[in-house]
N, C-alpha and C positions, 0 to 999 in steps of 0.2 A: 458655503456648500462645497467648496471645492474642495477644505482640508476633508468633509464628508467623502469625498470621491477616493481621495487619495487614502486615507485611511483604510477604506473599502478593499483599494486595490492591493497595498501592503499584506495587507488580512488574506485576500485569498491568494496571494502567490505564496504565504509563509505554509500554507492548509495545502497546498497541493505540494511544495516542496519538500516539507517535512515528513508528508504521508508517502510520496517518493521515496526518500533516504531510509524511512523505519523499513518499508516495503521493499527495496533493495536489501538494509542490514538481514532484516527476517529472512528471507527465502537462501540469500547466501550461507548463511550460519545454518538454517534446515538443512541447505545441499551441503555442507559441509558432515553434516552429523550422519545425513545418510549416507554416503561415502566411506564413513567412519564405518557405523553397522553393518555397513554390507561387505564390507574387507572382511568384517571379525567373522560372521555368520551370514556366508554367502545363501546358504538354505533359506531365509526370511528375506531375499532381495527382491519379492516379484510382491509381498504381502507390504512390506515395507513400500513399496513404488508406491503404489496405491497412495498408499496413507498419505505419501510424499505431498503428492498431486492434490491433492485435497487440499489440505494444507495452504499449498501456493495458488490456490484459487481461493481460497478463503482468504488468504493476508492482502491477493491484488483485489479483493471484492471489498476490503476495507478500504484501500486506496483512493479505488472507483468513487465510492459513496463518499470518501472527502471531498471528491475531486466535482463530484455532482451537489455538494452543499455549497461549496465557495463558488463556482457557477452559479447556484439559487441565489447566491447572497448579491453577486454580483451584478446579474438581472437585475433582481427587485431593487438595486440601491441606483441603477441607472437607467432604469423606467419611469422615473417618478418625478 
């Protein structure tokens, strides 16, 4: 049961690490590009913000929901 435990645990620090680092890379390389568009065509910088924002709440809403699976997972595997 115990390699079960460990396995378990492996699993959800790689599901919350990984979802970390994409979610870093994403929102970086976004704030990079808008920085870009908004140098070139300061006139679309407040319509662009927007978008921006959206965007980065959507990529840490995917994060989140990793990060609330491998908690579910980690629960149920040490409940039992």
């Amino acid at each position: 049961m115990e390699q079960v435990y460990a396995s378990v645990a492996i699993a959800c620090g790689l599901i919350i690490a990984l979802g970390a680092v994409a979610a870093c890379i994403g929102i970086s390389l976004m704030g990079g590009k808008y920085l870009e568009s908004s140098a070139r065509q300061p006139e679309l910088m407040n319509d662009l913000q927007v978008k921006m924002f959206i965007l980065a709440g959507l990529i840490d809403a995917a994060f989140i929901i990793g990060t609330g699976i491998a908690v579910w997972f980690a629960i149920s595997t040490f409940l039992k």
